[in-house]
N, CA and C of each residue as an Amber inpcrd file, in Angstrom:
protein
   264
  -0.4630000  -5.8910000  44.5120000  -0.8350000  -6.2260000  45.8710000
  -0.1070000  -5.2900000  46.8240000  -0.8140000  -4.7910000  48.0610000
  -0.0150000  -3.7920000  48.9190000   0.3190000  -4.9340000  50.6330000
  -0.5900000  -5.9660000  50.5180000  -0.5680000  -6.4230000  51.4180000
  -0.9070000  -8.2380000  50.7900000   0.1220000  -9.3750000  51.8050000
  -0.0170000 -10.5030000  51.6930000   0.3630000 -10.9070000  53.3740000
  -0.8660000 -11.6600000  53.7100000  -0.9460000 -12.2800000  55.2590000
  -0.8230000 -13.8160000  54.8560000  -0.3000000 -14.2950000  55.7340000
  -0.1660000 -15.5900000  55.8110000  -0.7150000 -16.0960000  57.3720000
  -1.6160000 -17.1390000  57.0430000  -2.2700000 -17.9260000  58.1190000
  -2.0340000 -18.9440000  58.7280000  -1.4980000 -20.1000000  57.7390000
  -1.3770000 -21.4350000  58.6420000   0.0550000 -21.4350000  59.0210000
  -0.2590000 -22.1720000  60.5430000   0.9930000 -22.3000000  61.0540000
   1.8500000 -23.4000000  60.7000000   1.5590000 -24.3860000  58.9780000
   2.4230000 -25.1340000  58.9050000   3.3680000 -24.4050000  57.7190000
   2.8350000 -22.8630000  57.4090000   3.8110000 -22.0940000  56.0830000
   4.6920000 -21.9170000  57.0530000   4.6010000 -21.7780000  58.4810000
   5.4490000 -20.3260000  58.9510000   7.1630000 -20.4250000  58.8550000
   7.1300000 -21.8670000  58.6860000   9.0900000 -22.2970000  58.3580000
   9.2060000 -22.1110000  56.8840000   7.9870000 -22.3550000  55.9770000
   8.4420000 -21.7740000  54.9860000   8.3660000 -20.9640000  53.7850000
   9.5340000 -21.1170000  52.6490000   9.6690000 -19.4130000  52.4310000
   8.3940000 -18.9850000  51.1740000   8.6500000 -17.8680000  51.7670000
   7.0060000 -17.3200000  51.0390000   7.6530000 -17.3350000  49.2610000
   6.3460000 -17.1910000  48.5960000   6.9390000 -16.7680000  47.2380000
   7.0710000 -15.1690000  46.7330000   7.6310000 -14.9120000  45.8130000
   8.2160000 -13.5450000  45.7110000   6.8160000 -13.5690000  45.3120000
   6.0670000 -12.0950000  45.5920000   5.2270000 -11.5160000  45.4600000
   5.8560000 -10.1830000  44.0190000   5.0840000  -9.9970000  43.1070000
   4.9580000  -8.7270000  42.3650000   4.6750000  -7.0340000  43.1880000
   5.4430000  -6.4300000  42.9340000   5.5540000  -5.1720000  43.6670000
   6.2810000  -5.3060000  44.7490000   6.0720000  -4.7560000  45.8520000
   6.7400000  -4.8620000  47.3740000   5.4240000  -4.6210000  48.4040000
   4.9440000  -5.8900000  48.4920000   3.6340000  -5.8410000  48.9480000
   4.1180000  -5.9890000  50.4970000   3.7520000  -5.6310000  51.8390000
   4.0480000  -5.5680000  52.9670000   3.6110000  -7.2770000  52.9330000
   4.4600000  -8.1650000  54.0200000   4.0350000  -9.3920000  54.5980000
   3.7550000  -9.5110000  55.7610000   3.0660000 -10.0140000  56.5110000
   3.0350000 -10.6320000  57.4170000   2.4880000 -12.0750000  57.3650000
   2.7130000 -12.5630000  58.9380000   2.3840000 -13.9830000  59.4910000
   1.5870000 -13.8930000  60.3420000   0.3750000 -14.3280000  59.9250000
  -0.4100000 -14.2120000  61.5250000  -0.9340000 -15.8520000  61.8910000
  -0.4210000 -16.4570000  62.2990000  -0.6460000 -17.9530000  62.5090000
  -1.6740000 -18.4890000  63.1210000  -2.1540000 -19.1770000  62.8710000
  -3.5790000 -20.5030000  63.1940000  -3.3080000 -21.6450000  63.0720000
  -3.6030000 -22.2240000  64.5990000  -3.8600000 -23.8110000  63.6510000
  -4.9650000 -24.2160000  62.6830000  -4.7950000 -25.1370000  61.7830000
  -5.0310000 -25.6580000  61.0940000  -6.8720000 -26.4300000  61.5790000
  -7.7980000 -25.5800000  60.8400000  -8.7120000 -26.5880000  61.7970000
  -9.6040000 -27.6660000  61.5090000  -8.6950000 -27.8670000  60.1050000
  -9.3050000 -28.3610000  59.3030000  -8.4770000 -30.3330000  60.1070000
  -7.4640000 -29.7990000  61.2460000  -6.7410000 -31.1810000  61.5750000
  -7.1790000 -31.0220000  63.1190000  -8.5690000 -30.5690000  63.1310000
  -8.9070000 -31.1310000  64.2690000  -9.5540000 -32.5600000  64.5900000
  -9.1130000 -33.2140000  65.4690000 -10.2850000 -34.6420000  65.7880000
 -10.7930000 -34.4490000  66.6070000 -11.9460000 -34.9160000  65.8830000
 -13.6940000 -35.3360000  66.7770000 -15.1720000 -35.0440000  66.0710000
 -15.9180000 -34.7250000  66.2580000 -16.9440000 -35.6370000  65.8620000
 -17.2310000 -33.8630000  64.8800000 -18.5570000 -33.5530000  64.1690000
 -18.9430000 -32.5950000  63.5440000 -18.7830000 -30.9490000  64.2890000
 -19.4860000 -31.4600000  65.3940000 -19.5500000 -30.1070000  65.9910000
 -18.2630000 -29.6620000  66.7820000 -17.2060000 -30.8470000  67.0430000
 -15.7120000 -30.0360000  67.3160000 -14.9650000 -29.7540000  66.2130000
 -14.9560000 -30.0110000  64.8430000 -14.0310000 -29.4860000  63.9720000
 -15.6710000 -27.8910000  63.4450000 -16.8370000 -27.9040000  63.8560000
 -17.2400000 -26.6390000  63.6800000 -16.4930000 -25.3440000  64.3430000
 -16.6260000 -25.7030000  65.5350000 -16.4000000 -24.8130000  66.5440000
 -14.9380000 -24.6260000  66.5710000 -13.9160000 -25.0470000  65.8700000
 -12.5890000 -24.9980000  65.6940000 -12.7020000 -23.7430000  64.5610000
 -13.4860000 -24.1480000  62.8890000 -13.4440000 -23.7460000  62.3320000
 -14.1300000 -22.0060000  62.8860000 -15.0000000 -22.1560000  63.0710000
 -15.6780000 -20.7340000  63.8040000 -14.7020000 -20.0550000  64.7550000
 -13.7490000 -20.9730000  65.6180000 -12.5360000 -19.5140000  66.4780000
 -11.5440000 -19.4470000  65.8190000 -11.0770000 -20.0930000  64.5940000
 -10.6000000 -19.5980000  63.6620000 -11.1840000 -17.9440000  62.7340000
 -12.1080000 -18.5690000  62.3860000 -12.9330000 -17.2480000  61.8980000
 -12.8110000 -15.9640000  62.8140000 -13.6430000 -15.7770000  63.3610000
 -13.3930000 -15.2620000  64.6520000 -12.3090000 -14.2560000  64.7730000
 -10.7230000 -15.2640000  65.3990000 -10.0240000 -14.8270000  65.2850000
  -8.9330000 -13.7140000  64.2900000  -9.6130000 -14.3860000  62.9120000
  -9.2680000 -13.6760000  62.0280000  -9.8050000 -12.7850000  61.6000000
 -11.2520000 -12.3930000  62.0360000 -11.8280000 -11.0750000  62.1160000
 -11.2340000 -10.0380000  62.8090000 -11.1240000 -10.9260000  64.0390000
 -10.1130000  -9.3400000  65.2620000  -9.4260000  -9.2960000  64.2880000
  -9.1710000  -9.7280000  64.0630000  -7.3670000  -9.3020000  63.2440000
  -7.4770000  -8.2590000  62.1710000  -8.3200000  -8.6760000  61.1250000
  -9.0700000  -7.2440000  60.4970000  -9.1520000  -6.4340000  60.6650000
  -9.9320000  -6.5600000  61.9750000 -10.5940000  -5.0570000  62.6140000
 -10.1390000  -4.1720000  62.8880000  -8.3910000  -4.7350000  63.6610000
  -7.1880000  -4.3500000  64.2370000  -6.7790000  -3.0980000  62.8500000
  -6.3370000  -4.1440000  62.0390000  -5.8920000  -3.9650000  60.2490000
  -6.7890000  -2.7410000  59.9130000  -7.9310000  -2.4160000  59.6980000
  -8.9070000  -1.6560000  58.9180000  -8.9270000  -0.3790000  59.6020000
  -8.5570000  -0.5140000  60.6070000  -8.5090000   0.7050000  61.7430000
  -6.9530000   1.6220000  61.8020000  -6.0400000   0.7490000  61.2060000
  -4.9260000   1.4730000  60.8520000  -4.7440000   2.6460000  59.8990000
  -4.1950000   3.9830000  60.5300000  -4.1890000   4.9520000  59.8340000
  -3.1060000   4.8320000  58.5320000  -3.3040000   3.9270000  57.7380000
  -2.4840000   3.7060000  56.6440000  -1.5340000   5.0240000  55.8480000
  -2.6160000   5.9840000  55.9310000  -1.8320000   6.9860000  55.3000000
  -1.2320000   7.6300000  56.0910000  -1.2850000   7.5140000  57.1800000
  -0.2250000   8.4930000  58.1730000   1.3330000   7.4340000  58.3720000
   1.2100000   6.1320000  58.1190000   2.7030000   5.4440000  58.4350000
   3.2240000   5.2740000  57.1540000   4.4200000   5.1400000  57.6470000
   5.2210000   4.5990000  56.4680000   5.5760000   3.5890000  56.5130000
   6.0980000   3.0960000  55.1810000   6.3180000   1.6170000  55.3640000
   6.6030000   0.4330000  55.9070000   7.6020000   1.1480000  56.8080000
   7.9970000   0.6970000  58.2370000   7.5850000   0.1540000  59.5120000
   6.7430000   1.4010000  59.5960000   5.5070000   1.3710000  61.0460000
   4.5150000   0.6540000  60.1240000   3.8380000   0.3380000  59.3620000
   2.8770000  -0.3590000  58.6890000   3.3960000  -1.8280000  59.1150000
   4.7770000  -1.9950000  58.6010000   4.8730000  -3.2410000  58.9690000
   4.9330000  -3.8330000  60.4590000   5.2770000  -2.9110000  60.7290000
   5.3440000  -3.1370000  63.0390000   3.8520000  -3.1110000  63.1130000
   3.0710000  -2.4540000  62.7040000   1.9840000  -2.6900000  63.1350000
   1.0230000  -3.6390000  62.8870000   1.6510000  -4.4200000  61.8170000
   1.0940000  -5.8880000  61.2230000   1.6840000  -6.8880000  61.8710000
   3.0340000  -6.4370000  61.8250000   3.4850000  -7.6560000  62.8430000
   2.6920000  -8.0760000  64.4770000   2.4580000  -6.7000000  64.7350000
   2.1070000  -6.3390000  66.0090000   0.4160000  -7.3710000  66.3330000
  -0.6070000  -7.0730000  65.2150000  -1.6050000  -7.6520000  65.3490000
  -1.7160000  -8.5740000  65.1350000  -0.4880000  -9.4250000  64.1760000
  -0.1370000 -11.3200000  64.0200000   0.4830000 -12.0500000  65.4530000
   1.1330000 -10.8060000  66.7510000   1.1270000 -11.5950000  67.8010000
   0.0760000 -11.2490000  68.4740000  -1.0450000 -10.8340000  68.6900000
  -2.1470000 -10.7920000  69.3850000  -2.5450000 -12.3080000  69.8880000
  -3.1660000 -12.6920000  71.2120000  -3.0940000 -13.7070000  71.6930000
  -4.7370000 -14.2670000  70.4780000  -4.3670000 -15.6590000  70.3780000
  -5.6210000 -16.3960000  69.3390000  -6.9450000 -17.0490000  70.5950000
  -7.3090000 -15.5360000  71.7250000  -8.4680000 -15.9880000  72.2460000
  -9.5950000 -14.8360000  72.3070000 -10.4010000 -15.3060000  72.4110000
 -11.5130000 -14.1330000  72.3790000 -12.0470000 -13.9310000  73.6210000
């Protein structure tokens, strides 16, 4: 693995498991939308700006000149797109 993201914001206190290799980490946090209340179409529309959100985040990701950073700046720049604000 070169890369492991983490999503829900109830991991973010805790500790990840050792990964094989030295795969870069990040945290990019969401609530949970699966603990939304209300009726069908508000836990949809939760689940969908979840989605969503985690597409920008991709997009951000896929667009990174991977081979020009090093390990370092790879990781600032992951960190960087896990604080991006969660609105569209």
């Amino acid at each position: 693995m070169d890369f492991v993201i983490t999503v829900c914001d109830k991991a973010a206190g805790e500790v990840c498991p050792v990964w094989p290799g030295r795969p870069i980490t990040a945290y990019w946090g969401f609530e949970d939308p699966a603990a939304v209340q209300g009726n069908d179409d508000a836990q949809h529309h939760a689940f969908k700006l979840v989605f969503n959100f985690i597409l920008t985040r991709i997009r951000y990701f896929i667009v990174l000149p991977l081979e020009k950073l090093d390990a370092l700046a790879t990781q600032h720049e992951m960190d960087k797109i896990g604080q991006l604000k969660n609105d569209l």
